[in-house]
Backbone atoms as SQL, in Angstrom:
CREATE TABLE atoms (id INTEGER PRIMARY KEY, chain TEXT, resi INTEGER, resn TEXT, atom TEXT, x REAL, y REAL, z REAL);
INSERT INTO atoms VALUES
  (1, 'A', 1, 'UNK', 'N', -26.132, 13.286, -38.104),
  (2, 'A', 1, 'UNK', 'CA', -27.055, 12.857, -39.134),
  (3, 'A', 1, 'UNK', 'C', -27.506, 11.433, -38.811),
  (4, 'A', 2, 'UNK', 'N', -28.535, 11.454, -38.771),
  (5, 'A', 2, 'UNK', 'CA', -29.040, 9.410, -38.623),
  (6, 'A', 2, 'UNK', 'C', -30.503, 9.461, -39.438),
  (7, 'A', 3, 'UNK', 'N', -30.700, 8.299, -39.530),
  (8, 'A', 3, 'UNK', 'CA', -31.654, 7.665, -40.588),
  (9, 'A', 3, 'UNK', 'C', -32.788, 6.885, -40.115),
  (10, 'A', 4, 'UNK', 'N', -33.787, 6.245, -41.042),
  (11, 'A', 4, 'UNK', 'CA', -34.871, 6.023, -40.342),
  (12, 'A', 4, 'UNK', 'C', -35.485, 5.390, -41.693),
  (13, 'A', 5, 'UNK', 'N', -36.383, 4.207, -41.415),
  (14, 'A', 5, 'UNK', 'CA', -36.623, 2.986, -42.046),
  (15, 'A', 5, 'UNK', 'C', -38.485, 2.972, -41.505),
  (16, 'A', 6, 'UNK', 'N', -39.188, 3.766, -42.572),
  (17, 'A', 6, 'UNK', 'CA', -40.631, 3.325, -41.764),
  (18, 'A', 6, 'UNK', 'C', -41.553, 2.628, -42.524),
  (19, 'A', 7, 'UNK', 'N', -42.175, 1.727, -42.019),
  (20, 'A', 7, 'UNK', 'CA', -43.397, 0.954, -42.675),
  (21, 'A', 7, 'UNK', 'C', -44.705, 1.210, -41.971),
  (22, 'A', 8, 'UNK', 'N', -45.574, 1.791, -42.645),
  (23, 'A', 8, 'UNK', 'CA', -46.972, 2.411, -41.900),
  (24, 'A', 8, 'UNK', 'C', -48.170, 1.823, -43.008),
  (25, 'A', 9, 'UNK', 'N', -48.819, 1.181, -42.563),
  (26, 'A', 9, 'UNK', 'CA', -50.258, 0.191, -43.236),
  (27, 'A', 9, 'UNK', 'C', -51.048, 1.183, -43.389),
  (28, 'A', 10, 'UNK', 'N', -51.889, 1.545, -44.657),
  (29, 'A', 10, 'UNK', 'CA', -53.060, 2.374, -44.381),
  (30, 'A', 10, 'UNK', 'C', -54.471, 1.786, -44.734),
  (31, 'A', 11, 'UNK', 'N', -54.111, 1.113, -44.780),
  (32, 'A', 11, 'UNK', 'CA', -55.350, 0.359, -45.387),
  (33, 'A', 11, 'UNK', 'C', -55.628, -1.385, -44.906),
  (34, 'A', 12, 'UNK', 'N', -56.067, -1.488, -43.654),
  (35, 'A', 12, 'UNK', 'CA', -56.051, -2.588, -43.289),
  (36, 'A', 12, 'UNK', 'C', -57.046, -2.751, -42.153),
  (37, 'A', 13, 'UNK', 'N', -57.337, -3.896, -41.820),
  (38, 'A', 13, 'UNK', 'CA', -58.407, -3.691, -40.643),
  (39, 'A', 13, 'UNK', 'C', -58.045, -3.419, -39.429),
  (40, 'A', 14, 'UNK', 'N', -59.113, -2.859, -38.683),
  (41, 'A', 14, 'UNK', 'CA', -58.736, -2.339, -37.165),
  (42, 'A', 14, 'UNK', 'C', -58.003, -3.259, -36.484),
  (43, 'A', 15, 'UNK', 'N', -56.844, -3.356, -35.497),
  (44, 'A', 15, 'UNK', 'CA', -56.211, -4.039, -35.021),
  (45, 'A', 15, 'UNK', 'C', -55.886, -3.522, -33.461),
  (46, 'A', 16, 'UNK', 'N', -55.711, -4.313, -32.625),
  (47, 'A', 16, 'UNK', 'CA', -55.302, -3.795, -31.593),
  (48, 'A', 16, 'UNK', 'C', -56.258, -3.427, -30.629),
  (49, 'A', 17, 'UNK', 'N', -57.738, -3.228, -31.038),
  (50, 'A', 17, 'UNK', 'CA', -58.964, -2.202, -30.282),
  (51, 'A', 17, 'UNK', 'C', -58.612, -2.695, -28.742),
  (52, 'A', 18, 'UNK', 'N', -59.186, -1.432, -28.320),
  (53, 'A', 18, 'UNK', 'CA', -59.549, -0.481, -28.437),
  (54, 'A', 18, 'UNK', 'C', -58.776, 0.643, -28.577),
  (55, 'A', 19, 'UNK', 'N', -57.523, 0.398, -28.905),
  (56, 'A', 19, 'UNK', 'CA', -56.327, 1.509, -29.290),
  (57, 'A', 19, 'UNK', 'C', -56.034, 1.603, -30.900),
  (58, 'A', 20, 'UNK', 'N', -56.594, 1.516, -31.665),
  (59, 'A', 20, 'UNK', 'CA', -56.235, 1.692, -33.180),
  (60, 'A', 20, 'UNK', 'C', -56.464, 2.997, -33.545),
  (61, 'A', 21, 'UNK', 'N', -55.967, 4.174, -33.599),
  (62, 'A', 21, 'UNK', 'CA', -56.769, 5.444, -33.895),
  (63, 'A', 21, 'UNK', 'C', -55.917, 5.916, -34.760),
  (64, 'A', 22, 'UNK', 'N', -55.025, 5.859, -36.247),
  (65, 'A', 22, 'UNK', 'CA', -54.653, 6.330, -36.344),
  (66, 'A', 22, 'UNK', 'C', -54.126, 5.780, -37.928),
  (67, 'A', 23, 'UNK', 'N', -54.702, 6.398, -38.951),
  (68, 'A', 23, 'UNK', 'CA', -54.266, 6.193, -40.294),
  (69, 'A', 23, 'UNK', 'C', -53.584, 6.759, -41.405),
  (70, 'A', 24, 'UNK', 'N', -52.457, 6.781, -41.202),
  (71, 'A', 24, 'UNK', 'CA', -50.923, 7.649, -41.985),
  (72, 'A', 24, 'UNK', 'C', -51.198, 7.710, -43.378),
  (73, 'A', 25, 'UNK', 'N', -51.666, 8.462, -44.032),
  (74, 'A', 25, 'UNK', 'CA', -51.650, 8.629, -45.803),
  (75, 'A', 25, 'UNK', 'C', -50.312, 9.102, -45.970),
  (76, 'A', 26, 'UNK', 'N', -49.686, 8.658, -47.647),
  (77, 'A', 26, 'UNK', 'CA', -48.254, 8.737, -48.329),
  (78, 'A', 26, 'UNK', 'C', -48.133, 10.234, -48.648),
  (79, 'A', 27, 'UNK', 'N', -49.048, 11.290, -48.331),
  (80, 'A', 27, 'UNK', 'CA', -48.854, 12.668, -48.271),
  (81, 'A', 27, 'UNK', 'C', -48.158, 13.154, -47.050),
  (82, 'A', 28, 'UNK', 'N', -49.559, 12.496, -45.678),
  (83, 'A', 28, 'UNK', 'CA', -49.346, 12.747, -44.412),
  (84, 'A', 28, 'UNK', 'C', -47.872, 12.594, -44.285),
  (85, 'A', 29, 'UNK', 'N', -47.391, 11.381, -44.407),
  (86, 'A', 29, 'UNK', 'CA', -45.988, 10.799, -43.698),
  (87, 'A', 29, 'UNK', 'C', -45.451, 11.910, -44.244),
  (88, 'A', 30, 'UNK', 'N', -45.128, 11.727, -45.842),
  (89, 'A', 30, 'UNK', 'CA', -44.185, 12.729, -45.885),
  (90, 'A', 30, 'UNK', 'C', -43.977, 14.069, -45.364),
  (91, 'A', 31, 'UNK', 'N', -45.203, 14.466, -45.398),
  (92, 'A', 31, 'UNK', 'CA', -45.316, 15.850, -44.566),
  (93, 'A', 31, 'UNK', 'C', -44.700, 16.027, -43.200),
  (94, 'A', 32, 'UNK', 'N', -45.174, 14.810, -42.642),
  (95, 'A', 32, 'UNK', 'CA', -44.684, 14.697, -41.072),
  (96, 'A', 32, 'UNK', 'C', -43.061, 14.562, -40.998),
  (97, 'A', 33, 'UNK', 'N', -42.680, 14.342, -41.662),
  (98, 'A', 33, 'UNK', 'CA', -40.813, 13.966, -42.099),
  (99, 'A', 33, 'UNK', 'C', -40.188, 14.935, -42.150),
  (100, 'A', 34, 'UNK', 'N', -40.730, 15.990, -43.223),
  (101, 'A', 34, 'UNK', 'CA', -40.292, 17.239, -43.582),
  (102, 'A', 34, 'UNK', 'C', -40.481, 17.732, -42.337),
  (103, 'A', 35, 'UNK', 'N', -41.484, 17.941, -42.178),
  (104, 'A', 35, 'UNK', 'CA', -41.608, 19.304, -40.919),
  (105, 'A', 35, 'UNK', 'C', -40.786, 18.488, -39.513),
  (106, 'A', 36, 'UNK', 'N', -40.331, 17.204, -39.741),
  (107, 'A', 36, 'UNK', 'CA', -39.393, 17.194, -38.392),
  (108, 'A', 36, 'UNK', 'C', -37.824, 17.137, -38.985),
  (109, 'A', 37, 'UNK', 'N', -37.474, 17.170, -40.040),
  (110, 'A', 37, 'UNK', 'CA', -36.543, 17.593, -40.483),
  (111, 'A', 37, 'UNK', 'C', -35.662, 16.498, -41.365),
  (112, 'A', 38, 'UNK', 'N', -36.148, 15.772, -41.796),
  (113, 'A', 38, 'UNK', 'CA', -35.940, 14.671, -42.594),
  (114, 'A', 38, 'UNK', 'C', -35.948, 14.560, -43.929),
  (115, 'A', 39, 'UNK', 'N', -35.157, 14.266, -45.061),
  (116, 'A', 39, 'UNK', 'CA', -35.316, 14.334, -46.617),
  (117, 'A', 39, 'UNK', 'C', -35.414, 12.922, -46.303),
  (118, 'A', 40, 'UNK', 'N', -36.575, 12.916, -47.852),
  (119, 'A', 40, 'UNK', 'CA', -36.941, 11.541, -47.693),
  (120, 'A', 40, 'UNK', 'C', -35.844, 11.467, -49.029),
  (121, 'A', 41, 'UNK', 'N', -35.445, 9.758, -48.637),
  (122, 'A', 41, 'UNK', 'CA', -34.368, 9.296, -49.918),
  (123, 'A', 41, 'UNK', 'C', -35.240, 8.177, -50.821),
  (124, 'A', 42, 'UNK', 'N', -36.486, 7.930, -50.064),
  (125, 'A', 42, 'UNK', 'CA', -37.253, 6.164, -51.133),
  (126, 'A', 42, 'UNK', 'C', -38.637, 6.717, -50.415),
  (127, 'A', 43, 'UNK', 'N', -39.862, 6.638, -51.025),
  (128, 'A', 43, 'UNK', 'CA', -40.764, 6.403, -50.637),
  (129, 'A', 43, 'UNK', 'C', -41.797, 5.450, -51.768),
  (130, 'A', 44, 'UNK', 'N', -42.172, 4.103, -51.239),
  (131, 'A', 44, 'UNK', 'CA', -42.879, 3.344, -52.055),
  (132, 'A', 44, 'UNK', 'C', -44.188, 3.059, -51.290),
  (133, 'A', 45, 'UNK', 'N', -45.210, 2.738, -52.318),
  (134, 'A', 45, 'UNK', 'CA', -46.563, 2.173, -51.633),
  (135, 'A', 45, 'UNK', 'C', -46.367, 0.555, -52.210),
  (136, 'A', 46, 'UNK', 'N', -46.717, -0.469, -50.786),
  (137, 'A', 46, 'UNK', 'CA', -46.599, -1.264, -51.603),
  (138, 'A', 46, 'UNK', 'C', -47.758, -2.013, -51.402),
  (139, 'A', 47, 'UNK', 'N', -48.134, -3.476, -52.612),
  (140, 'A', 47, 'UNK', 'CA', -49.496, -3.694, -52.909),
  (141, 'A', 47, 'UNK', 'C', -50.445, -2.886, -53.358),
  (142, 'A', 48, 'UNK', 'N', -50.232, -2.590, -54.332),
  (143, 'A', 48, 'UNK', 'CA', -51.454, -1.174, -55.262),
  (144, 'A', 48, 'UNK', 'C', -52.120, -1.817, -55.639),
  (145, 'A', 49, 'UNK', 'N', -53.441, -1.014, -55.949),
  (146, 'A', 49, 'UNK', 'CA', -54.093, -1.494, -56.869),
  (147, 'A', 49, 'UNK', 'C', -54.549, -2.155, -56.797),
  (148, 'A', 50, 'UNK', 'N', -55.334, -3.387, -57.821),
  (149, 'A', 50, 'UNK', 'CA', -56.393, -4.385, -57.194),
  (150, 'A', 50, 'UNK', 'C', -55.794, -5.877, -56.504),
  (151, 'A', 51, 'UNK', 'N', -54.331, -5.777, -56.252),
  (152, 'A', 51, 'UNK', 'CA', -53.309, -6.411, -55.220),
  (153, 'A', 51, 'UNK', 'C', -53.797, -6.169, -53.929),
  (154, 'A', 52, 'UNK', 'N', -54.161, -4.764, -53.568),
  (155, 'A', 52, 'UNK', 'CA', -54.128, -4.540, -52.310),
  (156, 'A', 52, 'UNK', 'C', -56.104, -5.132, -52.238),
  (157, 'A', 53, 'UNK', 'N', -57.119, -4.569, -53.097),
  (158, 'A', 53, 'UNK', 'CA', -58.223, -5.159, -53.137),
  (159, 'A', 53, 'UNK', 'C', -58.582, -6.350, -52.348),
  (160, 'A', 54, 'UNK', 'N', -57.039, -7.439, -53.552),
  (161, 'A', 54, 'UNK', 'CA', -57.693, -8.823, -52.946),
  (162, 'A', 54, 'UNK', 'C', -57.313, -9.342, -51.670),
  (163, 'A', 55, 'UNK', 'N', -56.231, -8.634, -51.209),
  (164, 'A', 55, 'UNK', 'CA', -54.955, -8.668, -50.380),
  (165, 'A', 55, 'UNK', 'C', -56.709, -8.888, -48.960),
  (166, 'A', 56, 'UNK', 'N', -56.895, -7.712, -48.743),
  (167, 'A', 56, 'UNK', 'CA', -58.531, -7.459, -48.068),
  (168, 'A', 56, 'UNK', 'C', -59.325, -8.037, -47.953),
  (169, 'A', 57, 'UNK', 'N', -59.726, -8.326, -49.497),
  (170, 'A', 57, 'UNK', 'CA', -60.968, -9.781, -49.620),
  (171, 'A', 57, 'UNK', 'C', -60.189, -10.856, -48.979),
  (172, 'A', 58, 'UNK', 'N', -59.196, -11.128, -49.090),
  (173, 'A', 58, 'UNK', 'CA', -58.548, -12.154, -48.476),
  (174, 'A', 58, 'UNK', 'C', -58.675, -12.322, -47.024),
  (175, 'A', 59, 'UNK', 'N', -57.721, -10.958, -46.489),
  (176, 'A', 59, 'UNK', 'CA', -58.326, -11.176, -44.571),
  (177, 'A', 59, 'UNK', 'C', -59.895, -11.393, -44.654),
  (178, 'A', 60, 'UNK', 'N', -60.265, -10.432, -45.353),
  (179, 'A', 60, 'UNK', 'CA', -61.693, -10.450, -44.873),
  (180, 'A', 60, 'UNK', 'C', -62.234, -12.013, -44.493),
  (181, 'A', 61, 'UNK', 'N', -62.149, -12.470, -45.865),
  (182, 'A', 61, 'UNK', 'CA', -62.593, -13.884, -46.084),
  (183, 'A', 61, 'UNK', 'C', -61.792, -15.041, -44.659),
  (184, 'A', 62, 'UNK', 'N', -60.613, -14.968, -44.423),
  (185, 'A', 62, 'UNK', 'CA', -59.619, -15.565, -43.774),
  (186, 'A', 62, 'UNK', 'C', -60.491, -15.321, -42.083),
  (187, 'A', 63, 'UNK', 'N', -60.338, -14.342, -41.746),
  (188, 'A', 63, 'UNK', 'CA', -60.814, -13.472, -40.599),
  (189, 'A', 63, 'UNK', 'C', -62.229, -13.797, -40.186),
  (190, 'A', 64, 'UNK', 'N', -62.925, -13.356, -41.071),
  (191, 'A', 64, 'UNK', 'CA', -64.257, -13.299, -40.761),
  (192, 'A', 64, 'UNK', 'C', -65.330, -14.398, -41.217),
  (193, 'A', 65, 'UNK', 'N', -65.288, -14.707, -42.464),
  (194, 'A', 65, 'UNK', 'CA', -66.482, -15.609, -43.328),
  (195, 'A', 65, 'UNK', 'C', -65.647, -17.283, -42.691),
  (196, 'A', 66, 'UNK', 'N', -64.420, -17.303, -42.582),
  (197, 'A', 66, 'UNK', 'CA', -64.224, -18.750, -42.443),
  (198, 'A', 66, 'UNK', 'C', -63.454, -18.723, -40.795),
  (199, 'A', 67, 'UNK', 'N', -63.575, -18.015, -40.202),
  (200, 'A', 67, 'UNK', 'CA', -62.748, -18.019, -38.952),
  (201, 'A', 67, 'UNK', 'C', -63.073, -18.981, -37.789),
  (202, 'A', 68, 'UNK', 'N', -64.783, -19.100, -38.012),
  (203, 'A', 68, 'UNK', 'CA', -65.611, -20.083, -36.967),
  (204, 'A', 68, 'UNK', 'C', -65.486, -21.456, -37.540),
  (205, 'A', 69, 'UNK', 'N', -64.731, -21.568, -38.509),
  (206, 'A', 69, 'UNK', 'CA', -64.283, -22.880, -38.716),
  (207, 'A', 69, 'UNK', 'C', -63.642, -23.718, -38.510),
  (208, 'A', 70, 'UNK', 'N', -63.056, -25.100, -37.917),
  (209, 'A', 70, 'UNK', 'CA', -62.636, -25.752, -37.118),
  (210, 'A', 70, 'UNK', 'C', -60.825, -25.511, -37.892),
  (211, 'A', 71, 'UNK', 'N', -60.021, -25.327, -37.249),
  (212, 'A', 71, 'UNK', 'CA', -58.449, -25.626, -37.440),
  (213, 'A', 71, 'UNK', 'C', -57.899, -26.319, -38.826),
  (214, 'A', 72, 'UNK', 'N', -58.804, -27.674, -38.644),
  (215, 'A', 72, 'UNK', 'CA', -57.906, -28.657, -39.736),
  (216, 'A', 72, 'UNK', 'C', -58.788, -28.533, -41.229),
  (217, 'A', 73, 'UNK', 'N', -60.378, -28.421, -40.939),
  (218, 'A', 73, 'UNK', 'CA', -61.091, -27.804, -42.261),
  (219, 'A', 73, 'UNK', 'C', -60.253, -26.848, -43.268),
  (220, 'A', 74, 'UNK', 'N', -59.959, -25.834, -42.243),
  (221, 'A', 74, 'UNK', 'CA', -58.924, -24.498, -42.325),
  (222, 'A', 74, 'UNK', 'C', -57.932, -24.359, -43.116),
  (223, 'A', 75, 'UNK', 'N', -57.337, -25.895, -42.900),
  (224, 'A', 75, 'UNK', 'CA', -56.273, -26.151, -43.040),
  (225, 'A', 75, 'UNK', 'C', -56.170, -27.270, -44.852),
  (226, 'A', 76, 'UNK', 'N', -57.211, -27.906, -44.974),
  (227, 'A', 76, 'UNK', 'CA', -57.584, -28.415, -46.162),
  (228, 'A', 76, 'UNK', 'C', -58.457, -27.185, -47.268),
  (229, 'A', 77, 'UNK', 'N', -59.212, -26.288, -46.864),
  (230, 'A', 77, 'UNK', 'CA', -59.488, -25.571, -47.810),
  (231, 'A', 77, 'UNK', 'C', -58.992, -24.125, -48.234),
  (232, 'A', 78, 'UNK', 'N', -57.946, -24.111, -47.479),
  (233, 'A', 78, 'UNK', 'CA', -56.913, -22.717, -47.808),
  (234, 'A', 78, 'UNK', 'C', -56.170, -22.502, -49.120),
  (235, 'A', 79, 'UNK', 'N', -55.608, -23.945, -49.449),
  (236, 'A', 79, 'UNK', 'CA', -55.131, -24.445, -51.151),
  (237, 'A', 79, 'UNK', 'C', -56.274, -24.029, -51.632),
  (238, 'A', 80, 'UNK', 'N', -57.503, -24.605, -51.655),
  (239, 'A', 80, 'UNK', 'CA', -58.407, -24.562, -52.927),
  (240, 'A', 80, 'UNK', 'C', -59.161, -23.321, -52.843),
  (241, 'A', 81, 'UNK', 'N', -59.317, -22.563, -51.958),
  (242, 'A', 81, 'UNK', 'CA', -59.698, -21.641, -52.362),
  (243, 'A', 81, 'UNK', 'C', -58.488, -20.073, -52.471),
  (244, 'A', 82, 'UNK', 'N', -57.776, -20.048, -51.142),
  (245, 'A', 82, 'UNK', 'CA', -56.785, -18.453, -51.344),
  (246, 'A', 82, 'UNK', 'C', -55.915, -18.530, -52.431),
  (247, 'A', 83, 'UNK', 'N', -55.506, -19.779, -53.259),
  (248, 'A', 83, 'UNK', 'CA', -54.743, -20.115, -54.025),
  (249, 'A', 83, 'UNK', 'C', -55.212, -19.363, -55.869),
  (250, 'A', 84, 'UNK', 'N', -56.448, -19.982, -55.887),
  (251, 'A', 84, 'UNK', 'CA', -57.153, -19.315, -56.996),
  (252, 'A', 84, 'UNK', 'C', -57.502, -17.916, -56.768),
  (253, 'A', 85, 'UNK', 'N', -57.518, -17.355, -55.751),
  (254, 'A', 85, 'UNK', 'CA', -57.617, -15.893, -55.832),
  (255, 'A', 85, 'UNK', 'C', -56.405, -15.274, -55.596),
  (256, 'A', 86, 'UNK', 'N', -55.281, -15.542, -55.041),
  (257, 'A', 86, 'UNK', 'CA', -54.360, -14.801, -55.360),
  (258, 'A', 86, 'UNK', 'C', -53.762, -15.132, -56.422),
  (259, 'A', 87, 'UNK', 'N', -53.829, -16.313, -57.724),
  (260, 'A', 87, 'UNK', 'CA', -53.640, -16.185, -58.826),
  (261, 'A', 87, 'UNK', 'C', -54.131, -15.423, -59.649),
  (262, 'A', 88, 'UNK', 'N', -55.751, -15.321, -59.417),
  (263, 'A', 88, 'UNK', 'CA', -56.267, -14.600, -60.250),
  (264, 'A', 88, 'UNK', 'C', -55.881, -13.010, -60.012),
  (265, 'A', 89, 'UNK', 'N', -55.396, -12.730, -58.652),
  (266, 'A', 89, 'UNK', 'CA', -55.211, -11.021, -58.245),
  (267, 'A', 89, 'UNK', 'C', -54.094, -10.828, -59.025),
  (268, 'A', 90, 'UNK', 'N', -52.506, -12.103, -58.747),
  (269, 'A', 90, 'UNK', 'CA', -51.910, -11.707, -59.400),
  (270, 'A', 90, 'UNK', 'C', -52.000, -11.694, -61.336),
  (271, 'A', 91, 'UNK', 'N', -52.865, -12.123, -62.178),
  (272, 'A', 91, 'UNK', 'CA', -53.294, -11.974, -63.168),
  (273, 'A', 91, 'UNK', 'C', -53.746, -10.463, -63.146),
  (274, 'A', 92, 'UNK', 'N', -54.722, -10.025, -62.728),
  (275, 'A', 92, 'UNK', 'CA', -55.472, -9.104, -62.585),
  (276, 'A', 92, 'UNK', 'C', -54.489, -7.556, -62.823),
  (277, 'A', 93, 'UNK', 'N', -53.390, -7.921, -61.397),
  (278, 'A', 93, 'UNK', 'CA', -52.364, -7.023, -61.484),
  (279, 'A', 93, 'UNK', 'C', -51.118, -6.632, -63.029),
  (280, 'A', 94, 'UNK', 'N', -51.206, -7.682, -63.678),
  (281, 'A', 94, 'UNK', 'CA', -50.935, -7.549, -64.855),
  (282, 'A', 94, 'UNK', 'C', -50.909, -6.497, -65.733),
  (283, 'A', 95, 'UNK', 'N', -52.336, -6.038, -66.054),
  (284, 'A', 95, 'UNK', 'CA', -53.134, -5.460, -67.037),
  (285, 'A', 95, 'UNK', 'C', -52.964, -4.013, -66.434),
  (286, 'A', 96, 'UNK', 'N', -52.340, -3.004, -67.512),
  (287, 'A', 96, 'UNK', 'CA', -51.686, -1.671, -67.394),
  (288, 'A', 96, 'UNK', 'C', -53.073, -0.892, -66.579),
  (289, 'A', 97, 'UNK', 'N', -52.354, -0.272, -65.764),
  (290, 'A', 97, 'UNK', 'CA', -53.123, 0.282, -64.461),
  (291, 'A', 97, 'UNK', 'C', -51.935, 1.674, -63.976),
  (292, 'A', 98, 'UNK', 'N', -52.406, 2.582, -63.849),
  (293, 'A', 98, 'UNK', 'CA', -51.570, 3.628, -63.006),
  (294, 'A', 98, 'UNK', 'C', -52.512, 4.024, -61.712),
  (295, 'A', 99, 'UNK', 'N', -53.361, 3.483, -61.223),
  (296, 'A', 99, 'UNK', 'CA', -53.753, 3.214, -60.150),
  (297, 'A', 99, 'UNK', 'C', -52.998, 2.833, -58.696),
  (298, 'A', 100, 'UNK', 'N', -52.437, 3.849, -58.250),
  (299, 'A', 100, 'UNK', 'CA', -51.749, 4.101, -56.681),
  (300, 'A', 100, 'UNK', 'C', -52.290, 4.567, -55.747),
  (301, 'A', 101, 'UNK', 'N', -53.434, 4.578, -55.934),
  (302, 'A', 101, 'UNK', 'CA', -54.365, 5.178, -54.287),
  (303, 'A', 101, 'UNK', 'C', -54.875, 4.820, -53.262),
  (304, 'A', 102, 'UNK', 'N', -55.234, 3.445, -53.603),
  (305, 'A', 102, 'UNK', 'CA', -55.462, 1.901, -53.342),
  (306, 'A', 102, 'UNK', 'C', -53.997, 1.468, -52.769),
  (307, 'A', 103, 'UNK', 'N', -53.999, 1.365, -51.594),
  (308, 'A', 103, 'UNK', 'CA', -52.818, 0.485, -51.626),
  (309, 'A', 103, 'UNK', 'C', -52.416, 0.053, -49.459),
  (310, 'A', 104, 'UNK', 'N', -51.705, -0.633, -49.343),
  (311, 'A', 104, 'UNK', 'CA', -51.733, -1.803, -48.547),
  (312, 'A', 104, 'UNK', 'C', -50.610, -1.014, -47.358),
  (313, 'A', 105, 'UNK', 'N', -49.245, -0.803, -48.086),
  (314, 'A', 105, 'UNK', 'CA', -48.232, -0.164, -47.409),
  (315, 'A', 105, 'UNK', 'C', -47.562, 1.015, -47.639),
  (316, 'A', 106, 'UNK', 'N', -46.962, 1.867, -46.709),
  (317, 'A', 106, 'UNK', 'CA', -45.991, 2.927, -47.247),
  (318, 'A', 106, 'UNK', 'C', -44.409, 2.264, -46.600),
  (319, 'A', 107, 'UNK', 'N', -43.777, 2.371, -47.595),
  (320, 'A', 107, 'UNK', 'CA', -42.608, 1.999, -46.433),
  (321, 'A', 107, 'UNK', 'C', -41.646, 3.269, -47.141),
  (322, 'A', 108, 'UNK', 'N', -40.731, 3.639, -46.395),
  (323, 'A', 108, 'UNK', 'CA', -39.891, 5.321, -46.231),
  (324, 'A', 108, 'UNK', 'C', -38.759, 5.152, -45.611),
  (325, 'A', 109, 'UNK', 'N', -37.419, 5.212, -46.761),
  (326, 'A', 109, 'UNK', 'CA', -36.833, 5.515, -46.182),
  (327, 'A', 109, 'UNK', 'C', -36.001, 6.904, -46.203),
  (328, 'A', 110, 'UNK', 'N', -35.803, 7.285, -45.231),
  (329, 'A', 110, 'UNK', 'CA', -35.347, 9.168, -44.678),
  (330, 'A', 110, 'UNK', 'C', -33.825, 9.320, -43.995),
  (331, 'A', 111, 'UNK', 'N', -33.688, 10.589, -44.424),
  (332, 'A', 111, 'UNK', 'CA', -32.204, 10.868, -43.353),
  (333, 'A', 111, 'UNK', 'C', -32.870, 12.257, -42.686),
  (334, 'A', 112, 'UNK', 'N', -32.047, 12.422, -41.242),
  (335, 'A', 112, 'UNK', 'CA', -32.016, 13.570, -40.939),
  (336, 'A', 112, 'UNK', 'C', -31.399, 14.360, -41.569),
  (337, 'A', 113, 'UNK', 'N', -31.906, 15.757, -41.888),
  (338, 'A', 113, 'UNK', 'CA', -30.642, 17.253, -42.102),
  (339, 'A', 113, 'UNK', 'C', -29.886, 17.636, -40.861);
C-alpha cells in the first residue's frame, strides 16, 4: 500500500511554452486515481471563487501591464497597489458564496488499494 500527495493548478497562465498542454479538472483527477487504483482520502480546491479571480488579475497585472517596468519602480509600487487589491479580494471573499468552479488549485491526497 503507498500514498500520494498531488497539487495540480487549473487555472493559471501558460507556463513553460512550448510544452504546457495539459489542464487537470477536480473531476478529471479524481477519475484518473480511481481508474489507477487509488481511494482518494482529502480532495480540496484551493483559492475559490473571486480569491482565485483576483489571484489572476494579479499575475496578470504583475506579469504583463507592469512587467516592462524598471526593478526598483516595481519595487515601490507593489505596496500601493497589490496591497489594496488583495484586501479588497480578501473582503470580497467574505460574503456567503458556494461558488467552487472558479478556482486556482486541486491538491489530493490518495492511498493505493
Amino acid at each position: 500500500m503507498g500514498g500520494v500527495l498531488i497539487t495540480v493548478p487549473l487555472m493559471w497562465p501558460e507556463h513553460m511554452l512550448p510544452y504546457d498542454f495539459y489542464r487537470y479538472t477536480s473531476l478529471g483527477l479524481a477519475l484518473m486515481l480511481k481508474e489507477a487504483g487509488f481511494e482518494i482520502i482529502e480532495h480540496r480546491k484551493i483559492t475559490v471563487g473571486i480569491r482565485a479571480i483576483f489571484q489572476l488579475f494579479l499575475e496578470w497585472l504583475s506579469q504583463g501591464v507592469l512587467s516592462p517596468l524598471p526593478h526598483k519602480i516595481l519595487r515601490i509600487l507593489t505596496p500601493f497597489l497589490f496591497t489594496p487589491i488583495t484586501f479588497l479580494a480578501v473582503l470580497l471573499s467574505l460574503l456567503p458564496c458556494s461558488e467552487e468552479k472558479t478556482y486556482i488549485d486541486n491538491v489530493i491526497l490518495a492511498r493505493k488499494l
